[in-house]
C-alpha positions as CSV (number, residue, x, y, z in Angstrom):
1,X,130.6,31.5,62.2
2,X,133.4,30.6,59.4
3,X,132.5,27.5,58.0
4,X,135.3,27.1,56.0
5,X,137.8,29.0,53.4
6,X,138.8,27.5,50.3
7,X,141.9,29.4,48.5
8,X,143.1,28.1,45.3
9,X,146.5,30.2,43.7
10,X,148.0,32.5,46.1
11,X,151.6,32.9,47.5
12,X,152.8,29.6,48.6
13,X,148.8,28.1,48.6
14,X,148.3,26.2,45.3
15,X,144.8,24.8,46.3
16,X,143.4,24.8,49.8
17,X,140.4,24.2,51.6
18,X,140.7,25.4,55.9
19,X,137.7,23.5,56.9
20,X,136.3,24.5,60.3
21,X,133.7,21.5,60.9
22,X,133.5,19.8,63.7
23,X,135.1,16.4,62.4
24,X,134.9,14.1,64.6
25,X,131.6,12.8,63.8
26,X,129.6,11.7,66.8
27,X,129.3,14.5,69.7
28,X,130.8,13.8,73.4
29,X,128.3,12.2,75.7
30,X,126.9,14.9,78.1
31,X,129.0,17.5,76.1
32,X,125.8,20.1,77.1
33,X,127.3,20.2,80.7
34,X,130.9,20.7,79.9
35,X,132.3,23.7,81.0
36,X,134.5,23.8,77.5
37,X,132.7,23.3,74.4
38,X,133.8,20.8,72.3
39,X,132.1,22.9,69.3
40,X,130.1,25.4,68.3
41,X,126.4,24.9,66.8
42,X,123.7,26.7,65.3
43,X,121.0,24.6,66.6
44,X,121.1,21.7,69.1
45,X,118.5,20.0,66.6
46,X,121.2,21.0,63.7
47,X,123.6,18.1,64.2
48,X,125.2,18.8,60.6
49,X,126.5,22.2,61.3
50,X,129.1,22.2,64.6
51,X,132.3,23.9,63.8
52,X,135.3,24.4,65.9
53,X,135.4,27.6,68.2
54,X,139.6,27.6,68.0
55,X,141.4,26.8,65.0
56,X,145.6,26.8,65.8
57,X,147.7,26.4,62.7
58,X,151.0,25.0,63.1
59,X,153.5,24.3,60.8
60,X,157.5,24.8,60.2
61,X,158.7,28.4,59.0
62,X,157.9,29.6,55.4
63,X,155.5,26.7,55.0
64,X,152.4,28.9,54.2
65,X,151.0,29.6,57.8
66,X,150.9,33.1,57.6
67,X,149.5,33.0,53.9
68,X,146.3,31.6,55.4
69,X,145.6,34.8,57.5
70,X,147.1,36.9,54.4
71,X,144.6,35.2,52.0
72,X,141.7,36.1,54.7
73,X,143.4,40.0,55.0
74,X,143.1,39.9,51.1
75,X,140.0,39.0,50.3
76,X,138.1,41.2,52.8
77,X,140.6,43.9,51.6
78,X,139.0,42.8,47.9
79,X,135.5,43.0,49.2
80,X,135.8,47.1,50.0
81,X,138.7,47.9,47.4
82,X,137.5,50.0,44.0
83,X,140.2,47.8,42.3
84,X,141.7,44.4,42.7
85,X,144.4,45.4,40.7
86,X,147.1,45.4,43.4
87,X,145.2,42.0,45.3
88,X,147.3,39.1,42.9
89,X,149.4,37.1,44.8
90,X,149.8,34.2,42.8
91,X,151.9,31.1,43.3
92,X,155.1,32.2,41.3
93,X,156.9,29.1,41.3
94,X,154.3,26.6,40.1
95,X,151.8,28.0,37.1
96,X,149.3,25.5,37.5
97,X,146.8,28.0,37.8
98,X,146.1,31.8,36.1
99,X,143.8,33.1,38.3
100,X,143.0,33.2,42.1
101,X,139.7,31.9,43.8
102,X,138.6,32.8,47.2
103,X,135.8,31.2,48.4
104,X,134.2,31.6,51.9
105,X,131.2,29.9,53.7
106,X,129.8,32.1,56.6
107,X,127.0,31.5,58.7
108,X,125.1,34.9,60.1
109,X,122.3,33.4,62.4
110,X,121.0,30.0,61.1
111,X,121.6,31.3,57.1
112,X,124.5,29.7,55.3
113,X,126.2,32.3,53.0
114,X,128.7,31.3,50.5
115,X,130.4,33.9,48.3
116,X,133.3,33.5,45.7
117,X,135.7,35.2,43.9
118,X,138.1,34.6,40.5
119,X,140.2,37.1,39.7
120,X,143.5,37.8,37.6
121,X,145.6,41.0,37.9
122,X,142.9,43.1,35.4
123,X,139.8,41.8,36.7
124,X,137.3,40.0,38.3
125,X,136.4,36.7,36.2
126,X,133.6,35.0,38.3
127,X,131.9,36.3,41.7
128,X,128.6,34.5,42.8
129,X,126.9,34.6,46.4
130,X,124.4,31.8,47.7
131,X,122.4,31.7,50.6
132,X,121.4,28.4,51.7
133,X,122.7,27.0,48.4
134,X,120.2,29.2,46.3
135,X,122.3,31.6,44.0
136,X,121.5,35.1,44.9
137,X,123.7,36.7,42.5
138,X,125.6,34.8,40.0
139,X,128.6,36.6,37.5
140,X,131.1,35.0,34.7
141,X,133.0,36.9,32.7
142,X,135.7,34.3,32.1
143,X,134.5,34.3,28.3
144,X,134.0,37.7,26.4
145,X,131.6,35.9,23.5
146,X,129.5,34.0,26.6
147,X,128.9,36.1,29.5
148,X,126.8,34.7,31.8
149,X,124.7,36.1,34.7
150,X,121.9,35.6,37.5
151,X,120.3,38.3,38.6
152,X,116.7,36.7,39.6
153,X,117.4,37.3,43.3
154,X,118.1,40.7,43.0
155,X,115.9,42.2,40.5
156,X,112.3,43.8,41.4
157,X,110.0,45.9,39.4
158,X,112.1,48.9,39.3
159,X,115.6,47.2,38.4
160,X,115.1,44.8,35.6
161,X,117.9,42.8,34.3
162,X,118.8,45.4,32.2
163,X,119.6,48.1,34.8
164,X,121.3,45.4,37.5
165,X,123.5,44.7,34.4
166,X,124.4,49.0,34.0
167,X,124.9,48.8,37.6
168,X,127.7,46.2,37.1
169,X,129.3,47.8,33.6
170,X,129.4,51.3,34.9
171,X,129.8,50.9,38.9
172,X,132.1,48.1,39.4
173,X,133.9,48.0,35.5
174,X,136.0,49.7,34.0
175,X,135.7,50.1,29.8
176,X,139.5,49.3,28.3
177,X,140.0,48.8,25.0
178,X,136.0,48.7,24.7
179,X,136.0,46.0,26.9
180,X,134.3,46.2,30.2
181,X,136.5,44.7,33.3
182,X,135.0,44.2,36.5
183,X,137.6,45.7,38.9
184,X,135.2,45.9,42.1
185,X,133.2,43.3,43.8
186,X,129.4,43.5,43.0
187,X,128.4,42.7,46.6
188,X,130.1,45.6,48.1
189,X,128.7,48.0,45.3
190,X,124.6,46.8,45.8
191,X,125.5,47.1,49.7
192,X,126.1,50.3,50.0
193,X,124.6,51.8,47.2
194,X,121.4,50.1,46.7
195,X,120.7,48.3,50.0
196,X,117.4,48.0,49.0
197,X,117.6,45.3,46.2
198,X,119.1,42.6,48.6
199,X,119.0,42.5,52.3
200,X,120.6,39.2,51.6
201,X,123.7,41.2,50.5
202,X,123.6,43.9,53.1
203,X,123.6,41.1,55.7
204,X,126.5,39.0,54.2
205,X,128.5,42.2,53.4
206,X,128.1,43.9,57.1
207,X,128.4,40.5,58.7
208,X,131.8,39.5,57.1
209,X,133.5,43.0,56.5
210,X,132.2,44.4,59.6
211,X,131.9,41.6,61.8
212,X,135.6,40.5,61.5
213,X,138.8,41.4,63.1
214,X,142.0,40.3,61.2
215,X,145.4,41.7,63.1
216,X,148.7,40.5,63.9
217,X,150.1,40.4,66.8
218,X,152.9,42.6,66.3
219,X,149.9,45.4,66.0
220,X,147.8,44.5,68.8
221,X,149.0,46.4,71.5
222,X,149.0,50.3,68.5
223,X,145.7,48.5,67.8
224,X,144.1,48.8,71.7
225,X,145.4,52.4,71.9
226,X,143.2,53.4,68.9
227,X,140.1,51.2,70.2
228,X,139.9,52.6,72.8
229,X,140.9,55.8,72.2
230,X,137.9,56.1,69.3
231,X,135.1,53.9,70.9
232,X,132.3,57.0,70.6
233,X,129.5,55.3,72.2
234,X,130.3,56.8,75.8
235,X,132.8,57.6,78.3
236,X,130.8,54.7,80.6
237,X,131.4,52.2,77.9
238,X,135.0,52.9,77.3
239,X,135.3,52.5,81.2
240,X,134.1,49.5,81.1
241,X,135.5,47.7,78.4
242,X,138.9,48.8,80.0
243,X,137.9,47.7,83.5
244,X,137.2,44.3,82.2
245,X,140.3,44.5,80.5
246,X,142.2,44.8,83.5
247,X,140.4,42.5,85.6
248,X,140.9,39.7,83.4
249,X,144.7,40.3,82.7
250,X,144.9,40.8,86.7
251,X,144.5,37.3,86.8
252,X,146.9,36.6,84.9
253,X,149.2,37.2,87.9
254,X,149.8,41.2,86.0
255,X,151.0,43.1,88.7
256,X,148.8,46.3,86.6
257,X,145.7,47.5,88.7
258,X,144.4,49.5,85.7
259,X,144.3,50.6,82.5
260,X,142.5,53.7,81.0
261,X,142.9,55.9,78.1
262,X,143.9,59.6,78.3
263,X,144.3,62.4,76.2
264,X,147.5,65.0,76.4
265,X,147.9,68.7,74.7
266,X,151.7,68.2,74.3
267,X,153.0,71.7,73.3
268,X,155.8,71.4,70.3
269,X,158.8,74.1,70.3
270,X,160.7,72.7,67.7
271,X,160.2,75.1,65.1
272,X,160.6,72.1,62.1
273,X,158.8,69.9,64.0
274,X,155.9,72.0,64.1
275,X,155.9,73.3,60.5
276,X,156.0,69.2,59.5
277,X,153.0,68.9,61.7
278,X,151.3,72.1,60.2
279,X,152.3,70.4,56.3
280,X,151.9,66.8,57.6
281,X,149.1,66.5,60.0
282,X,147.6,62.6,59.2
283,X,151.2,61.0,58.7
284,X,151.4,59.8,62.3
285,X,148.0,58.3,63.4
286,X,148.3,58.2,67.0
287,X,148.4,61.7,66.8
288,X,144.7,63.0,67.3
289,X,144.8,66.7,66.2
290,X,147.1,69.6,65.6
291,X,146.2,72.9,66.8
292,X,148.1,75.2,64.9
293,X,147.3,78.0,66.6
294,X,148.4,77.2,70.1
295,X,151.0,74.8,68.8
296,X,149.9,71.9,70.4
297,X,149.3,68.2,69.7
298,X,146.5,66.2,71.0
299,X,147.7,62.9,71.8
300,X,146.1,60.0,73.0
301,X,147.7,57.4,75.4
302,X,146.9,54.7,77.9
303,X,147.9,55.2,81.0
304,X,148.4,51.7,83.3
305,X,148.3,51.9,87.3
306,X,150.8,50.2,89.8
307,X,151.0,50.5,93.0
308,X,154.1,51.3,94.5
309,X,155.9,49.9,97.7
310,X,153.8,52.4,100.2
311,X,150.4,51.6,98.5
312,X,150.4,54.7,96.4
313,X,149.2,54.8,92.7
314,X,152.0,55.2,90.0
315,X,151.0,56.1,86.2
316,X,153.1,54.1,83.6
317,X,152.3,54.8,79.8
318,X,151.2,51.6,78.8
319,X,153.3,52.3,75.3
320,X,156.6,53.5,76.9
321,X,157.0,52.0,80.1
322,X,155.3,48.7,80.0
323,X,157.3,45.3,78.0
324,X,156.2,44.3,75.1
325,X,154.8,41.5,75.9
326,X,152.5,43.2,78.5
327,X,151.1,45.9,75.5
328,X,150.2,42.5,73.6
329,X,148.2,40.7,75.9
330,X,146.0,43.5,77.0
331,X,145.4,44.2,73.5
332,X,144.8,40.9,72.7
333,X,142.4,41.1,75.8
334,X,140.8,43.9,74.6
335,X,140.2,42.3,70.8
336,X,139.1,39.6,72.4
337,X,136.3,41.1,74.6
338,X,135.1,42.7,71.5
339,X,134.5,39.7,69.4
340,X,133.0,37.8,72.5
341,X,130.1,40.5,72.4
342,X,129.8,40.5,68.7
343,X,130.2,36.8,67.8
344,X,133.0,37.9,65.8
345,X,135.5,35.7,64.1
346,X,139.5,36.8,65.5
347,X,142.5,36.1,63.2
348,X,145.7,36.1,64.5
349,X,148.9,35.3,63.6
350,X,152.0,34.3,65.9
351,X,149.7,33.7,68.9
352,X,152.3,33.1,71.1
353,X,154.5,36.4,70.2
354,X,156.0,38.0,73.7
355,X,153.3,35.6,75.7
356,X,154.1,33.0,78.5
357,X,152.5,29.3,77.7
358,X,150.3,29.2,80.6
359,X,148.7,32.7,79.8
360,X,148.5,31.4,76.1
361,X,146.4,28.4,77.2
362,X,144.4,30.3,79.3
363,X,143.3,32.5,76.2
364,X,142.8,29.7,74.6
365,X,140.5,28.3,76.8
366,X,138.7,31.1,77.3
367,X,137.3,30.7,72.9
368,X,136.0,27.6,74.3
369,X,134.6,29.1,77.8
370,X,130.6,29.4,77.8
371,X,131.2,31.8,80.5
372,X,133.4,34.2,78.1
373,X,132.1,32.7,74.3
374,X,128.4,33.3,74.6
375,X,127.9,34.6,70.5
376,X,129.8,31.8,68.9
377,X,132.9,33.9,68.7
378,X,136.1,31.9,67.1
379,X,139.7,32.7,67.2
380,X,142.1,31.7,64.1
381,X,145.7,31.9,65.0
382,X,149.3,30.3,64.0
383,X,151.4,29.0,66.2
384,X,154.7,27.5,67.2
385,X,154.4,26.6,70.8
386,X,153.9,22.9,71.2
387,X,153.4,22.7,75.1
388,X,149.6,24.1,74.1
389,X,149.8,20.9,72.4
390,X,150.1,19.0,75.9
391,X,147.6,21.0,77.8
392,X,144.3,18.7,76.9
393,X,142.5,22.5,75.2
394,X,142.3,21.8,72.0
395,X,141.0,19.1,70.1
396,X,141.7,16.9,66.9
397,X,139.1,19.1,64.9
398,X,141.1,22.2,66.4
399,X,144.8,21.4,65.4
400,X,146.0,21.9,62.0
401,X,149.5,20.9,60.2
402,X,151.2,22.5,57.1
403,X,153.5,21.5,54.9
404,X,154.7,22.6,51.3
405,X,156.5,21.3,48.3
406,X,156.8,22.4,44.9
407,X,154.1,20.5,43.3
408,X,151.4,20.9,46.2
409,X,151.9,24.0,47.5
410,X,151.3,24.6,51.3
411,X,148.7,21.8,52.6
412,X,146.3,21.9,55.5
413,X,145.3,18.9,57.4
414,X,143.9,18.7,60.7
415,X,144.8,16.0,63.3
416,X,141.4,14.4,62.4
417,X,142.2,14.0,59.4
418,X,144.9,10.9,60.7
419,X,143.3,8.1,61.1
420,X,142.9,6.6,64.9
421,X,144.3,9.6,66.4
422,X,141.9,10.8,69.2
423,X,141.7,13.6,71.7
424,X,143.6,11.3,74.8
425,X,146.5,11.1,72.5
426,X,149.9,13.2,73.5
427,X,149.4,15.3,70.3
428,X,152.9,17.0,71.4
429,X,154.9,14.1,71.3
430,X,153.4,13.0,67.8
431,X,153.7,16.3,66.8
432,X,157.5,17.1,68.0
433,X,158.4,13.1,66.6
434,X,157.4,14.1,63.2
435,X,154.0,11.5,63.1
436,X,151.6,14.7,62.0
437,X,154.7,17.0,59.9
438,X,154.4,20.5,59.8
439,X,158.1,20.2,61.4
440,X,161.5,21.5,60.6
441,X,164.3,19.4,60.0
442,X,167.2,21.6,60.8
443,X,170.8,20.6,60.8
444,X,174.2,22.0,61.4
C-alpha cells in the first residue's frame, strides 16, 4: 500500500506531498460490516496506519494533475534506468529549487519502507531507504569534501564498508573529470546483483517496481492485447483471466459475450513491405514474429463474440471493430483484475476517457468492494467528471483538488483537508460552486 508521495521540483510541482492516509480521524461505527470499505488497514489492532483504497484527483486543465502520475512514471523509470540523465523535469518557471526529490513511503506486508531520491541533471545527490524508520542504506553526495554514507544494514563479513563503497563508485557512478557521479540508483544495483546483502532491498525493489502498474488510459485497451497475449503461465489461466473479464464487463449492460486472444500467420505480398519487416522486425510490437522464410507475420489479436439476430456467434476484432470506448474498459478490466490478485497499486490518468458515468462509478466501487479488493489493491486516477462527485463512493479522504500559481506551483489538498466538510455533504455542488477550487474560470 502507497502511503504517500512527496515530490519537491518537477514540471509544474514545486513541493508536494499526495498523502494517502485515511484522515478523517475516528473510524465509522460498525465499518467491519460495510460492504464498501471506508479504508484500507494493515492490522485491525494498527489504528495509525488506514489509508484510502481510491485516490481521484481533480483539478482544472494544465493545473498539474497529470504531473502527479508523471512524477510516479518517473521515478520508477529512475529506479531501473542505468542513468538519470534524461529523468530532470524541473519547474522552469520558478527556480526555487536545483534539484528534484522523490520520496515514497510503501508498505509491503506490515513493514513500512521509505525510499528517496535527490537528483540534478548529472547525478544522483542523496538516495536513502528505511524500513520501519531504521536507515538501511543511507547516501549523500551533495558535498564532494563531505561525503557521507550508511552502510551498517547492508554490510556482512564478506562486504565491508570498503567493498559496498566500490560497489557504488564503479556500478552505479560514472568517473568525470575524476569525479565519481552516481548516475544509477543503489537499490536497483544491490537487487539484482547482490540480492544477498539485503532482502530488505530485494523486497522494496520487487515490491514497488514489480508490483505496480502505471498506464494511461489512452494505452489501456494496446496494453490488454499484450497481457494477454504474453501471460506464459498457461493457456487455462489466460482463459480465465479473459472469462472474468467478460463476465464482469457483461454486466455492464456490454452487449460482448466474450473475449479471447488469438494468434494469425497473415501472409505479406507486398514486396517492400516484407523486405521492411525482414530489416525492421521489432519496430511494430504487436507484431509477434516474422518468418522470413514463408513470408508471414505472426500476429496476435483479441477476438470479441456477439451474437447475432438468429443466435449465431459473430467474431469482431476487439481492435478494429469494437469503439473506443469498449477497448478501454475491458482493458481497464483486465488491469484491474490483475492488481486485485496482487495487491497492486493502479495509476491512471483521465479515468473517465471514452467511459459512461455509471460504469465509471461502478469501477470505482469495485477498489472499495471486499468482494473484488481482497489484497489491499488501490487505484490513483485523475478526473474531470463531477457526477462521481454526487454518487456517495468516495469519501473526504478520497477526493483531491489542484491548483497552481507561479509562486506555489500545483497544490494538492484533499476535501478533508476543509474544515467541517464531511462525507453527507453534496461534494459536487461545492466543487462545481468553486468552495474546494481546482476549477476553471473560462470566459468568452
Amino acid at each position: 500500500m502507497l502511503s504517500f508521495f512527496r515530490i519537491q521540483n518537477y514540471r509544474s510541482i514545486l513541493d508536494m506531498k499526495v498523502d494517502f492516509s485515511y484522515s478523517e480521524g475516528k473510524a465509522p461505527n460498525n465499518y467491519q460490516i460495510f460492504s464498501k470499505m471506508p479504508f484500507l488497514e494493515i492490522s485491525p489492532k494498527d489504528k495509525r496506519n488506514r489509508f484510502v483504497p481510491c485516490m481521484s484527483i481533480y483539478g482544472a486543465n494544465a493545473s498539474g494533475k497529470t504531473n502527479i502520475i508523471k512524477a510516479l512514471s518517473t521515478y520508477r523509470f529512475i529506479i531501473k534506468s542505468t542513468n538519470i540523465q534524461n529523468c530532470y523535469f524541473p519547474n522552469r518557471l520558478n527556480n526555487k529549487y536545483n534539484t528534484t526529490i522523490f520520496e515514497l513511503e510503501i508498505f509491503i506486508g506490515s513493514a513500512k519502507f521509505k525510499h528517496l531520491i535527490e537528483y540534478d541533471h548529472r547525478e544522483i545527490k542523496k538516495e536513502s531507504l528505511l524500513k520501519d524508520d531504521k536507515i538501511i542504506y543511507e547516501i549523500d553526495n551533495t558535498s564532494r569534501s563531505n561525503e557521507r554514507y550508511n552502510f551498517n544494514a547492508v554490510m556482512n563479513e564478506q562486504y565491508n564498508e570498503e567493498k559496498i563503497k566500490n560497489i557504488l563508485s564503479v556500478e552505479c557512478s560514472e568517473k568525470i573529470e575524476n569525479v565519481y557521479l552516481q548516475k544509477r540508483v543503489f537499490m536497483s544495483v544491490i537487487a539484482e546483483h547482490y540480492p544477498g546483502l539485503s532482502e530488505d532491498i530485494g523486497t522494496v525493489f520487487k515490491g514497488y517496481y514489480y508490483h505496480k502498474m502505471i498506464y494511461s488510459s489512452n494505452d489501456i485497451a494496446e496494453r490488454m492485447l499484450r497481457l494477454l497475449s504474453d501471460l506464459k503461465k498457461s493457456n487455462e489461466y489466460v482463459k480465465d483471466i479473459s472469462d472474468r473479464v467478460s463476465n464482469i464487463v457483461h454486466k455492464f449492460d456490454i452487449d460482448i459475450l466474450r473475449i479471447a486472444p488469438t494468434t494469425k500467420h497473415i501472409e505479406i505480398k507486398d514486396k517492400k513491405l516484407k523486405g521492411y519487416y525482414e530489416n525492421f522486425p521489432k519496430t511494430i510490437p504487436r507484431y509477434s514474429s516474422f518468418d522470413p522464410d514463408k513470408g508471414t507475420v505472426r500476429r496476435d489479436f483479441i477476438d470479441s463474440y456477439h451474437e447475432d439476430i438468429n443466435g449465431q456467434e459473430i467474431i469482431f476484432d476487439m481492435k478494429r471493430d469494437e469503439s473506443k470506448g469498449t477497448n478501454i474498459l475491458f482493458g481497464l478490466i483486465t488491469e484491474m483484475l490483475l492488481a486485485f490478485n496482487a495487491g497492486d497499486i493502479l495509476v491512471i490518468d483521465e479515468l473517465d476517457n471514452s467511459i459512461h458515468p455509471l460504469i465509471l462509478a461502478k469501477i470505482i466501487e469495485m477498489f472499495k468492494s471486499k468482494e473484488y479488493n481482497k489484497n489491499n489493491a488501490q487505484l490513483i486516477f485523475t478526473i474531470h467528471c463531477a457526477d462521481i462527485l454526487d454518487m456517495d463512493i468516495l469519501r473526504v479522504s478520497e477526493v483531491a483538488l489542484i491548483n497552481k500559481n507561479l509562486k506555489s506551483g500545483s497544490t494538492f489538498k484533499r476535501i478533508s483537508d476543509f474544515e467541517n466538510v464531511r462525507n453527507t455533504a453534496d461534494f459536487r455542488k461545492m466543487y462545481l460552486n468553486g468552495e474546494f477550487s481546482g476549477i476553471p474560470f473560462p470566459y468568452i
